[in-house]
GUZATI-936371 format. One line per 3 residues: number of its first residue (from 1); for each residue x, y, z negated of N, C-alpha, C, CB. Coordinates in nm, 2 decimals. Glycine has a CB too. Example, Ala and Ser with C-alpha at 12.3 -4.5 7.8 and 13.67 -1.06 7.14 Angstrom:
// residues 2
1	1.32:-0.57:-0.78:1.23:-0.45:-0.78:1.32:-0.33:-0.78:1.13:-0.45:-0.90; 1.28:-0.22:-0.71:1.37:-0.11:-0.71:1.29:0.00:-0.79:1.41:-0.06:-0.57
END
This chain:
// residues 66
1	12.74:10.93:-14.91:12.62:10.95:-14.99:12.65:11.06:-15.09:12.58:10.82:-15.06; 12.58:11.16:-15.09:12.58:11.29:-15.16:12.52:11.24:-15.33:12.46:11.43:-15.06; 12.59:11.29:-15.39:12.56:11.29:-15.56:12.43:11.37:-15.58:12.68:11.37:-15.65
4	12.31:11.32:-15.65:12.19:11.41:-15.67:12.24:11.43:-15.78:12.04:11.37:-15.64; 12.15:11.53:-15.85:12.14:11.54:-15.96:11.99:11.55:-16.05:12.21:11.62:-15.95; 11.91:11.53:-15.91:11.74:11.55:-15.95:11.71:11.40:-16.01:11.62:11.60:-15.79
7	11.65:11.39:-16.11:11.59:11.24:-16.17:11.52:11.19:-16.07:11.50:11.24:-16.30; 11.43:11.29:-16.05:11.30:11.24:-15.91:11.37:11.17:-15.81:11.22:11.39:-15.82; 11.44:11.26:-15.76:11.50:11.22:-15.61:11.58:11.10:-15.64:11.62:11.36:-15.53
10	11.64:11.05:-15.75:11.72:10.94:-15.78:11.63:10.82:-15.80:11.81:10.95:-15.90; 11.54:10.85:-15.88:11.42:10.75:-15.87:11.37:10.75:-15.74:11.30:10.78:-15.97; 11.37:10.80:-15.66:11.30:10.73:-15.50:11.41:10.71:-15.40:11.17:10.84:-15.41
13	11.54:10.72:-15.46:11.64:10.68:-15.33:11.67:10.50:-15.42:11.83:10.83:-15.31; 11.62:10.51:-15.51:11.63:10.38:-15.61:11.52:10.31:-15.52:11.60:10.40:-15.80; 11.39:10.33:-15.52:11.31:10.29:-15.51:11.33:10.24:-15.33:11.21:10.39:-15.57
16	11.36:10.32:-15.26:11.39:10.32:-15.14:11.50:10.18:-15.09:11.44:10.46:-15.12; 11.62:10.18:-15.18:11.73:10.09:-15.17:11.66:9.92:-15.22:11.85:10.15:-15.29; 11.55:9.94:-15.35:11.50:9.79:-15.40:11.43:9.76:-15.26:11.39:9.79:-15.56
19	11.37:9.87:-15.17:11.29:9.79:-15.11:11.36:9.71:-14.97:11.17:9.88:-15.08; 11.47:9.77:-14.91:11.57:9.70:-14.87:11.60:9.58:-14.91:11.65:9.76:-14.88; 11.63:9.54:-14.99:11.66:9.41:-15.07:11.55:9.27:-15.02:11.62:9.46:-15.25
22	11.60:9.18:-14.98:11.54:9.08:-14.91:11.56:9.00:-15.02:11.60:9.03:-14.77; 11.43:8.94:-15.12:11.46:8.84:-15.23:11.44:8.71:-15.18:11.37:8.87:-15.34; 11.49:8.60:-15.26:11.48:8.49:-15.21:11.37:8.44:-15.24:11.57:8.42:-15.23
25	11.31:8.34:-15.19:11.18:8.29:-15.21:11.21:8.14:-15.31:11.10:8.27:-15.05; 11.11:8.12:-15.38:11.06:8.03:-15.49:11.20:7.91:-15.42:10.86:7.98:-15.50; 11.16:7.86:-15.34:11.20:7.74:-15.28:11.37:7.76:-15.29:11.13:7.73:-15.11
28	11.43:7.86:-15.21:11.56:7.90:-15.21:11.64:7.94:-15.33:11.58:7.99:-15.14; 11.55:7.96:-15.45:11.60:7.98:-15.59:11.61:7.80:-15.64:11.46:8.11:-15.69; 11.51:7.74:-15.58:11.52:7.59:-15.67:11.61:7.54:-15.55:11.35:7.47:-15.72
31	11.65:7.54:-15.41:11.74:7.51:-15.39:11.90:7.50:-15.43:11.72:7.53:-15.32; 11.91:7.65:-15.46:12.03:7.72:-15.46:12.05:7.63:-15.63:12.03:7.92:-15.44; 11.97:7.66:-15.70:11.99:7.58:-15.85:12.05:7.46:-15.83:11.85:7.53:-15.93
34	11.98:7.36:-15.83:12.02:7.26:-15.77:12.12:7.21:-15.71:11.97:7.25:-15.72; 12.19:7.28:-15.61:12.29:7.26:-15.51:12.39:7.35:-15.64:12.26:7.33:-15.31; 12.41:7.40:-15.73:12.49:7.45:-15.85:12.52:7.36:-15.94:12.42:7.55:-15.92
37	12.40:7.31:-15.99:12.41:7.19:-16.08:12.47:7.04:-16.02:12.26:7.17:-16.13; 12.45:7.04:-15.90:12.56:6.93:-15.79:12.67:6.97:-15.80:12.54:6.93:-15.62; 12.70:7.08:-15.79:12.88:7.10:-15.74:12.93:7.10:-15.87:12.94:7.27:-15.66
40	12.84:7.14:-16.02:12.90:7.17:-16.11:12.95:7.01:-16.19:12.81:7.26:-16.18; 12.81:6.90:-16.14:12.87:6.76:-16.18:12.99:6.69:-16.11:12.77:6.66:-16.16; 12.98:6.76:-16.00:13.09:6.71:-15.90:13.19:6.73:-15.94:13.10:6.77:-15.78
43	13.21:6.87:-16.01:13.37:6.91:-16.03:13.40:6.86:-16.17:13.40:7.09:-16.02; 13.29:6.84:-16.26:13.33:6.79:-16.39:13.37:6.64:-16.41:13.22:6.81:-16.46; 13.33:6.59:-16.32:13.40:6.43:-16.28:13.48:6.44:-16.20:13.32:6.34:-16.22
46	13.52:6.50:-16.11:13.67:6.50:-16.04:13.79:6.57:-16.17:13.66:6.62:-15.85; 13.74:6.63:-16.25:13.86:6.71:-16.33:13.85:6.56:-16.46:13.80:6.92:-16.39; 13.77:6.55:-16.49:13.77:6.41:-16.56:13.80:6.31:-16.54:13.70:6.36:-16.58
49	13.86:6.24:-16.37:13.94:6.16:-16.37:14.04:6.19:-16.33:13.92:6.08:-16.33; 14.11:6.31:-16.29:14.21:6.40:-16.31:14.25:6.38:-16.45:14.18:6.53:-16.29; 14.21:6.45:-16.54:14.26:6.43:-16.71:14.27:6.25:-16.74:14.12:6.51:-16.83
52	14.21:6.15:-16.69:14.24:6.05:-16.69:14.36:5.98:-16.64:14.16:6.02:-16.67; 14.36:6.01:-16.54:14.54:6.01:-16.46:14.61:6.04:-16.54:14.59:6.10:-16.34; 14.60:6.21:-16.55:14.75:6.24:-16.62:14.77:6.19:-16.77:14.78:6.40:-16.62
55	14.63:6.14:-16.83:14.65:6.10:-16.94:14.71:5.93:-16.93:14.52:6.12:-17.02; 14.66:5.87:-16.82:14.77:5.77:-16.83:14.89:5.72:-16.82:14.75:5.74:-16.80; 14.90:5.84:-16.72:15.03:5.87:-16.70:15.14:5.92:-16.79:15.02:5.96:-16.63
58	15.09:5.99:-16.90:15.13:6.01:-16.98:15.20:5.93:-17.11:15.07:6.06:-16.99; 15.09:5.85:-17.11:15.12:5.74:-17.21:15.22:5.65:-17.16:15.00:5.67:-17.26; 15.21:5.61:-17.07:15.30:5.50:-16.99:15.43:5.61:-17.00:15.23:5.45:-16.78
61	15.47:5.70:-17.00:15.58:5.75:-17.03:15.63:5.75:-17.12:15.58:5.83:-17.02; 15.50:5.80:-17.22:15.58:5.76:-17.34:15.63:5.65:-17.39:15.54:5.78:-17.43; 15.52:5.52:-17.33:15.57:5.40:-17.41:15.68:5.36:-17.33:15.46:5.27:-17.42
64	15.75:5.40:-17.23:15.89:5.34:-17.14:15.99:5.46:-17.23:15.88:5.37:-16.92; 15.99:5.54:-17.24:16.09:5.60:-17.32:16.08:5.63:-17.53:16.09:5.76:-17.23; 15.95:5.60:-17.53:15.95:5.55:-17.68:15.96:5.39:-17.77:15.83:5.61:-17.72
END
């Protein structure tokens, strides 16, 4: 792709590229949300009983060697 330097010509190879662009539709934006906010509870409770393990784990250590 050759470097322009004309504003014009950059504004319609711009214009030309947005229209390429396949946007998602209403539905696939509240899907995709959704299926984000799932993975994001998902992982915040698997790392929360993770920190719960090793926190038990922990303590039970200390109380056998303290």
């Amino acid at each position: 792709m050759a470097t322009t330097r004309n504003p014009l010509q950059f504004i319609q190879q711009v214009r030309a590229e947005i229209a390429k662009v396949v946007w998602p539709t209403r539905r696939e934006v509240f899907l995709t949300t959704v299926m984000v906010f799932i993975m994001a509870t998902l992982t915040a409770i698997f790392f929360a009983l993770v920190d719960l393990v090793i926190r038990f784990g922990v303590q039970e250590l200390l109380t056998f060697f303290g």
